[in-house]
C-alpha positions as CSV (number, residue, x, y, z in Angstrom):
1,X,6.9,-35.8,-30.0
2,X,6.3,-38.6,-27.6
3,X,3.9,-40.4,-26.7
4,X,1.8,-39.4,-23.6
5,X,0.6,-42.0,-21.3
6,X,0.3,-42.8,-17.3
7,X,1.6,-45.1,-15.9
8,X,-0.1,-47.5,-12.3
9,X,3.0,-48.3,-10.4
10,X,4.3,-49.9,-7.2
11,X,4.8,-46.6,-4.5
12,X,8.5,-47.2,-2.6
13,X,7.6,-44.8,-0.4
14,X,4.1,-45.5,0.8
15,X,4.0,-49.4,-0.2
16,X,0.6,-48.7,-1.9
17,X,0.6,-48.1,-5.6
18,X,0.8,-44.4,-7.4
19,X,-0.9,-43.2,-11.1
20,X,2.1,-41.3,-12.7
21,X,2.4,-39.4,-16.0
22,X,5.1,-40.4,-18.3
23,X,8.3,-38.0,-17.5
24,X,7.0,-37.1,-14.3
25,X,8.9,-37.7,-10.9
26,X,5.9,-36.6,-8.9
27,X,2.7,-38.6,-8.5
28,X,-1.1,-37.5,-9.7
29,X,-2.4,-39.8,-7.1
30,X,-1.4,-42.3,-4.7
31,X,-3.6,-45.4,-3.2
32,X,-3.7,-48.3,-0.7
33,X,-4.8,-50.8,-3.1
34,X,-4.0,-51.5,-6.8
35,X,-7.5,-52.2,-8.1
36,X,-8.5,-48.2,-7.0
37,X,-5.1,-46.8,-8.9
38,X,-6.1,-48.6,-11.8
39,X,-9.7,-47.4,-11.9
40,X,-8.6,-43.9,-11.2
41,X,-5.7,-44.1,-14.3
42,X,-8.5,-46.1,-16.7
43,X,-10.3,-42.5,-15.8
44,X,-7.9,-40.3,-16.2
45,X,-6.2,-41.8,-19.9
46,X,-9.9,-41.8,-21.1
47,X,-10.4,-37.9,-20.5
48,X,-6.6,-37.4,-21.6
49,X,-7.0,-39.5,-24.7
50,X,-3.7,-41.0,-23.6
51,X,-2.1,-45.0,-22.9
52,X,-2.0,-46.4,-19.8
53,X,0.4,-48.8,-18.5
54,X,0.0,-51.3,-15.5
55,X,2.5,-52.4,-13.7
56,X,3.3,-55.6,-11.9
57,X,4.6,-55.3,-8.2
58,X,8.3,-55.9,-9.6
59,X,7.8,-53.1,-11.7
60,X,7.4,-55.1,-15.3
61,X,4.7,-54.1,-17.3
62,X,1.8,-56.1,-16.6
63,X,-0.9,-54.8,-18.8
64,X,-1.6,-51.8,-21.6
65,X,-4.6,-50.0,-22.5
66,X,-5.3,-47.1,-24.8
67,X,-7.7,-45.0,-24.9
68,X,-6.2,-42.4,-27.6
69,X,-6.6,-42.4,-31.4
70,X,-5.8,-45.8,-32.3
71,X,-4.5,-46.0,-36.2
72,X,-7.1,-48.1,-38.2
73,X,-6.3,-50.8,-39.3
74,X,-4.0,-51.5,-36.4
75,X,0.4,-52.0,-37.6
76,X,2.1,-55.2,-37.5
């Protein structure tokens, strides 16, 4: 099974920036500004229990939180 996680990235439609779920062609939300997608994704992966990816404008990844079951002690 994979992984679930949402995903903050840049809207090419709107210009403003859109919360996605992994797999998903359709948005869960879409915003003006960056810093309200990623309070509204921090939100949603913490009642999920899933990872949440932030994306730079170029669409790199930019920054990674989780807020699931994180193995103890951590790999690598």
């Amino acid at each position: 099974m994979a992984k679930r996680s949402n995903h903050v990235v840049p809207s090419k439609e709107k210009g403003g920036w859109t919360v996605k779920k992994s797999g998903s062609t359709r948005a869960s939300q879409s915003f003006d500004r960056k810093e309200d997608a990623v309070k509204f994704g921090r939100e949603l992966s913490r009642k999920e229990k899933t990872e949440l990816y932030i994306h730079k404008k170029d669409g790199r990844i930019q920054d990674r939180n989780s807020y699931g079951k994180d193995p103890f002690p951590p790999k690598g």
